[in-house]
N, C-alpha and C positions, 0 to 999 in steps of 0.2 A: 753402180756404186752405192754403197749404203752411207747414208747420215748418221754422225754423231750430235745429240741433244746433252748439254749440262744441264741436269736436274740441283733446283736447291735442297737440297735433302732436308735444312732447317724449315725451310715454308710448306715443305710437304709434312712433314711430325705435324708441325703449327693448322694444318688445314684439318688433319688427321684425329687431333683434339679437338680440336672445335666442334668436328662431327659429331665425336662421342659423349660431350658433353651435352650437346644440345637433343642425345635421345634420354636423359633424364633428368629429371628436378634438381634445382640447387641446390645443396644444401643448407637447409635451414629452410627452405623457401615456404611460405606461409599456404595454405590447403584454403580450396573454396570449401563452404562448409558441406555441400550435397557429395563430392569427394572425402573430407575428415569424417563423415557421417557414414558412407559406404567401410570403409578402410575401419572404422571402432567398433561399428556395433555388432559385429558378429562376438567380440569380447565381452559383450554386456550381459548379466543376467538380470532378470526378474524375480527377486525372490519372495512365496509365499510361506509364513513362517508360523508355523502353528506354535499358542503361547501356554503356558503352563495352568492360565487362567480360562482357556477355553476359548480366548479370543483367539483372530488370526490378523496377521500384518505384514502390509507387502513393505518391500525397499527393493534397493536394487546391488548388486555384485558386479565385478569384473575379474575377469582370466588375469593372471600374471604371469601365467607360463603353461606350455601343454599338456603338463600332468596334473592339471585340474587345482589346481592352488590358486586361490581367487581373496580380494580383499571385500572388504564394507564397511561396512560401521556397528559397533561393536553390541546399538543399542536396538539396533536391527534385528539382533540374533538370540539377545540377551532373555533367558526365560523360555527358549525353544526347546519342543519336545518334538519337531519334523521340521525340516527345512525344504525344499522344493527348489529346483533352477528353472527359469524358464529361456529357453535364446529364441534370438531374434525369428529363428526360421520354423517357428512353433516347438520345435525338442525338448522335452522337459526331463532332469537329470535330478538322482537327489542327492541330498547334500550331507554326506557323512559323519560330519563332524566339524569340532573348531581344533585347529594348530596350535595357533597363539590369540594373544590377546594383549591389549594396550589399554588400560580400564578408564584410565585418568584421559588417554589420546582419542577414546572411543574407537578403538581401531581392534577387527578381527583377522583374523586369517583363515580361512574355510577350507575343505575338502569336498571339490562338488564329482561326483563317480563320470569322471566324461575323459577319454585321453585325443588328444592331437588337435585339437581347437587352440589358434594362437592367441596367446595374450597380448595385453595391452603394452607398450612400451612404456618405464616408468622415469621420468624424471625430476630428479634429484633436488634440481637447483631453484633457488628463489624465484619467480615469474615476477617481470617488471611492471609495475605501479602502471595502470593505464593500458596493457597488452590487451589483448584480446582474450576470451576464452569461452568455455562449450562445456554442455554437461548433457547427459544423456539417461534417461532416467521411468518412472514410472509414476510422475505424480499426478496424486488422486487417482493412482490405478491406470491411470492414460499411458500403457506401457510402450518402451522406446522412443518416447518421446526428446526431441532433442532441442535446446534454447543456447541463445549466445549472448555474451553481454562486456563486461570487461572488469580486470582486475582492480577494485577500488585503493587496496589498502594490504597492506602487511600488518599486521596486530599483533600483539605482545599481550597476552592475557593467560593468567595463573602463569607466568614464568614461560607459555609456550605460544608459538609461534601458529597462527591461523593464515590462510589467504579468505579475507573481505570481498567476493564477487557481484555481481548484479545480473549474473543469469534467472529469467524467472527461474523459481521451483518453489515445491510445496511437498508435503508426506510425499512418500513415499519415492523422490530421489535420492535419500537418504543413504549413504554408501555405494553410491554410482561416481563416477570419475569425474572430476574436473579438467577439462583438458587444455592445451593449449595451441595455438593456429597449425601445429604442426600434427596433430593427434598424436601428441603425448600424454599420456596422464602425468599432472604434476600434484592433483591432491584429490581427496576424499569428500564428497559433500555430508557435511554432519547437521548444524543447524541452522537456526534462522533466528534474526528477532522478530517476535510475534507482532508488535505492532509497530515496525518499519515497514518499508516499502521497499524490497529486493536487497534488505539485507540478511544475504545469506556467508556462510562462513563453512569451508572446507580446511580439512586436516592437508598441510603440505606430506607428498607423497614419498619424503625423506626419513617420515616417521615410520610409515606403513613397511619398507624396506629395510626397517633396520629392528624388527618382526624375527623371529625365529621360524624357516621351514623347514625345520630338519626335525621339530619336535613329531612324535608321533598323534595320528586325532582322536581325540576324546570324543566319545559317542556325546550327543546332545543329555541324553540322559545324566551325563556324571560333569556335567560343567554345570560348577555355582555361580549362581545368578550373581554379583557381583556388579554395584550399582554401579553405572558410569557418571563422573563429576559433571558432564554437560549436560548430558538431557535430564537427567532423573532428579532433578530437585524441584519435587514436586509435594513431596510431604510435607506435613505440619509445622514438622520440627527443622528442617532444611529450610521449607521459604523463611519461617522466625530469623534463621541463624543468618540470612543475606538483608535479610531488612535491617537486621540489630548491626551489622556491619555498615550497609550504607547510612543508617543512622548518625553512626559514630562517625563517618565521614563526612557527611556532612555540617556535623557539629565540630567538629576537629576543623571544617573548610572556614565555621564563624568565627574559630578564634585567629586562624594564620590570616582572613582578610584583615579582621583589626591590626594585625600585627603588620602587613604592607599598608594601610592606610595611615600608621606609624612615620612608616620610611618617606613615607608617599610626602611627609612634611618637613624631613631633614636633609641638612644639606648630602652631597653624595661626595663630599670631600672637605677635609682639610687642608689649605694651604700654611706652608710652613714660609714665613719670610726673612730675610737677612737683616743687617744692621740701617741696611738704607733703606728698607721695606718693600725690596724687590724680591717678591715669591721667587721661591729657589727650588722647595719641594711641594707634589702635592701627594697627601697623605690619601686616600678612598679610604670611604666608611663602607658604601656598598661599590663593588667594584663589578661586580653582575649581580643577576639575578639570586638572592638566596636561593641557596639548592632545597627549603625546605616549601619552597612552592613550588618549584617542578617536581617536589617528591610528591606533597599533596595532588598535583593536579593528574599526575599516574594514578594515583589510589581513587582521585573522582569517576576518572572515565573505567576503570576497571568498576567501581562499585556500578557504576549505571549497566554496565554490559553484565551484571552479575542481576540487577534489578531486572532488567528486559527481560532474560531467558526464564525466570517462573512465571507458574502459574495461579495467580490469587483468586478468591474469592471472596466475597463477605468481607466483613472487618478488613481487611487485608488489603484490600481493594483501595480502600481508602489508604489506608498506609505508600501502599505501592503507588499511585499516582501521585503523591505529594512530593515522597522522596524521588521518584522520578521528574517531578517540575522542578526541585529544588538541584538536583545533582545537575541538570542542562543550565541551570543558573550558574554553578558555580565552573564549570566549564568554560562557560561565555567570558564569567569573571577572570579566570587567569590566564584566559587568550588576551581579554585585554591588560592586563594589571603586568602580565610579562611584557608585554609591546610595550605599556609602558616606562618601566622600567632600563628595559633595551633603547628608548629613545634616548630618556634622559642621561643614561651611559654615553650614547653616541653625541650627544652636545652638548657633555659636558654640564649636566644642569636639570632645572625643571622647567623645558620646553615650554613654549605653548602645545606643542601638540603632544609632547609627554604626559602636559596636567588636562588634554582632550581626554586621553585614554585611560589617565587613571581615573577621571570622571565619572566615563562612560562605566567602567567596570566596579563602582560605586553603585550606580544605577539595578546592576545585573542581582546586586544581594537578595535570596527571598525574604520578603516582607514577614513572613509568617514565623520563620524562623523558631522564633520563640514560644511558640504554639505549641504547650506541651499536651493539651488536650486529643491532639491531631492522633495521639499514639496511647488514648486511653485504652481501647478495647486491647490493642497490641501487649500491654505491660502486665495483661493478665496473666499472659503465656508467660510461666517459667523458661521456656528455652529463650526466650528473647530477653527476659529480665537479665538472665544469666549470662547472657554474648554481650551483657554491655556493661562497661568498664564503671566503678566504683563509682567513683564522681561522677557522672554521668548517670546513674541511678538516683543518685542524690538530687541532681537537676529533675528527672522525671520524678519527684518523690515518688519514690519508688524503693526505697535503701530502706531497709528493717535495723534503727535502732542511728537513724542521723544524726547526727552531731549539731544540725541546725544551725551552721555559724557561716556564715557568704566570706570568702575573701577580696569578693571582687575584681578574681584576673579571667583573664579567657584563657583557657588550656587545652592539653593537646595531648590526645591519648598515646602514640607512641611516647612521649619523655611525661608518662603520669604526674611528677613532682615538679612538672616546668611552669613559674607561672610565665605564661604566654607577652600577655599583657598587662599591667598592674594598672589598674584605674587611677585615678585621680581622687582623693577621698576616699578610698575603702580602707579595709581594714589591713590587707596587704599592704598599702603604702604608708598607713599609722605604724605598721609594724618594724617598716625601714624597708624592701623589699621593692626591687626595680628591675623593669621590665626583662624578662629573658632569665632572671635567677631560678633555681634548679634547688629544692631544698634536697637536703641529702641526709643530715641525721643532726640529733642531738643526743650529746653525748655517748652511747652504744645504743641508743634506739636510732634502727634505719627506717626512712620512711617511703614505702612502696607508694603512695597515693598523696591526693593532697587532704581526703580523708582522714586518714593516719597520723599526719600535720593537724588538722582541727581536732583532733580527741586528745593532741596530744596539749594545745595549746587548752581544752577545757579544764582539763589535769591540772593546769600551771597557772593558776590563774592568781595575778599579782605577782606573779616573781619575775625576776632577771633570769632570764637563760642563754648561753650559746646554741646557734644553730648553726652548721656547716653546711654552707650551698657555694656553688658550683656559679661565677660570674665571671661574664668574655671570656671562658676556658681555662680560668682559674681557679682554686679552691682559695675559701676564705670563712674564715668566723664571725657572725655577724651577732652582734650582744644583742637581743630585743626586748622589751620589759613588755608583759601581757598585765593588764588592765584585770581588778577585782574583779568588775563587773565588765561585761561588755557592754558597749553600745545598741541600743534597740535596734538602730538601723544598718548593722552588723550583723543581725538575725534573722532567718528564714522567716515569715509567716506562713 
């Protein structure tokens, strides 16, 4: 006789997958690095890069696909009159030319003569804060060299998008891949801040992908050198143009603190009451954080990451470590001076721990501030005189043909005509003029500076004038009478 068996035909599928699953990786599943390391670097190149100047410079390349189309960094190649591949198993290939190019992204696109070597796989997508990652590279010549470290930060600088890593590296990993636990590449290693301690910054590999390879390669010979924004500001006239920038940011940072050390003393609301004196409404005066200190406090931490990546020397030298103690001040200041603001939001009031923080962030101001000697050798340079705004010339005398007259507000080079703050006693508040007013013209003369305003008030001296300025978002005519003579203590010495 034979036996009949009921098989489950569902636990058999079910046992059948299991199988199949368990003979390959999960997906997604994260790579030991001696495996991500096996599996990438046969994509990697070495590139040695003969330069127009006679010098020669390594960085490094990778594959993006089998017909030798490989990415880097754009300042890598930039000025090459040979280019050279090296891979991992000694082969050395050359390099025909550039495709594309991203000047502003530092990003190239190459033609290295090699066919059927797999490229790297690219992705796309943002790498999460604290992930893991790898880079593989040639620094100081140490070629194939591979480090790991993790993703610190997403950064927002000139408008674009970097990943902030802490894999070591140094010259010449410069356009080798950033990758992530899976051996993907997700970005380009471009540079560093010279004096942090493993902060390096790679191009997301979103950019590199959205590259043109359909263009035909231009032999090395017929590509123009074409400075790239990251690395190459190293000129005269470049580092002037980032210091007169952080300059102005900084000074722009002394007038917005007075201006929260302002708030810092007023209520953060009105109460509206009824007939029996039972508050029915409350009015907010600040109801968050003015948005004009998280605008400032973007434009500090860009100016410092603009200050790190040159290179000074001499005079400059000086310059660049002030405004770089100064810009880490004002940082510290509106981390705390937002906290606390954001308290006193959250109770309603001025905390005790609200007036801790706005304290502390009191504390953080630089001292020196006013120290216009700091930037005497600097105010030599016409490019730097030039990158800084009118009034602010005038501060540094440094203005050809000043007006000599103080109004005593703190101002603010985005809104030139805003006074900031109007002191107590000056000649701004003699004139009727309160805090946050915006001058704008008298009669058909418009006034671009607050310059403009003192030549004009020199002009007028003893008479009634209207001036139309701009207060809580209103337009208004404000009558002010200008004095014969001014006051001495109205006057520059």
């Amino acid at each position: 006789m034979f036996s009949t068996q009921v098989f489950d035909i569902k636990g058999v599928w079910f046992v059948l997958l299991l199988l199949c699953l368990s003979m390959y990786p999960a997906f997604g599943e994260e790579m030991k690095a001696e495996e991500l390391y096996k599996k990438s670097v046969p994509s990697v190149m070495t590139l040695t890069v003969s330069k127009k100047d006679g010098n020669t410079a390594i960085g490094t390349s990778f594959l993006i696909s089998a017909n030798g189309i490989a990415v880097t960094a754009w300042h890598v190649v930039r000025d090459a009159t040979k280019v050279e591949a090296k891979f991992s198993n000694g082969e050395v290939f050359d390099v025909s030319g550039l495709i594309d190019r991203d000047v502003k992204r530092d990003l190239a696109l190459i033609k290295v003569k090699v066919y059927g070597k797999v490229g790297l796989k690219g992705d796309e997508n943002d790498p999460t804060v604290g992930a893991k990652a790898y880079i593989i590279g040639a620094p100081k010549g140490l070629e194939f060299s591979i480090s790991d470290g993790l993703i610190n930060q997403l950064q927002i600088l000139d408008g674009m998008t970097y990943y902030q890593f802490s894999c070591a590296a140094s010259p010449g990993n410069s356009g080798g891949p950033l990758l992530n636990s899976e051996g993907a590449a997700i970005g380009i290693v471009s540079w560093q801040i010279k004096d942090g301690q493993n902060l390096n910054f790679a191009i997301p590999m979103k950019y590199a992908l959205g590259l043109d390879n359909t263009l035909p390669t231009k032999p090395w010979e017929d590509v123009k050198p074409e400075v790239s924004s990251v690395h190459d500001v190293n000129s005269d006239a470049d580092i002037d143009k980032v210091l007169a920038n952080a300059l102005v940011v900084d000074l722009d940072s002394a007038g917005i603190g007075t201006y929260c050390f302002q708030l810092m003393t007023k209520p953060l609301f009105i109460e509206r009451k009824n007939l029996f004196g039972v508050p029915i409404e409350r009015i907010w005066i600040t109801s968050c954080v003015p948005s004009i200190v998280y605008q400032q406090e973007k434009r500090v931490q860009q100016a410092k990451f603009d200050v790190d990546r040159i290179v000074t020397d001499g005079s400059r030298d000086k310059a660049k470590k002030v405004l770089t103690d100064h810009l880490l001040h004002w940082m510290d200041f509106y981390r705390l001076a937002i906290s606390g603001f954001e308290l006193a939001i959250k109770s309603n009031g001025w905390s005790p721990d609200a007036n801790s923080s706005a304290s502390k962030a009191r504390a953080c101001v630089p001292i020196d501030i006013n120290n216009i000697d700091i930037y005497s050798d600097l105010c030599k340079s016409k490019t730097f005189v030039d990158n800084i705004p009118i009034d602010y010339q005038s501060f540094l005398n440094v203005l050809s043909n000043d007006p000599g007259l103080r109004l005593g507000s703190a101002i603010y080079s985005l809104n030139p005509t805003c006074l900031l703050v109007v002191g107590n006693d000056t000649f701004a508040s003699t004139l009727g003029f309160q805090d946050g007013d915006t001058i704008l013209s008298a009669g058909k003369q418009e006034f671009k500076s607050l310059d403009s305003f003192k030549r004009y008030v020199k002009n007028n001296l003893g008479n009634n004038t209207d001036i139309t300025i701009s207060r809580n978002g209103n337009q208004k005519v404000l009558t002010i009478h200008i004095p014969k003579e001014i006051p001495e203590k109205y006057l520059k010495k």
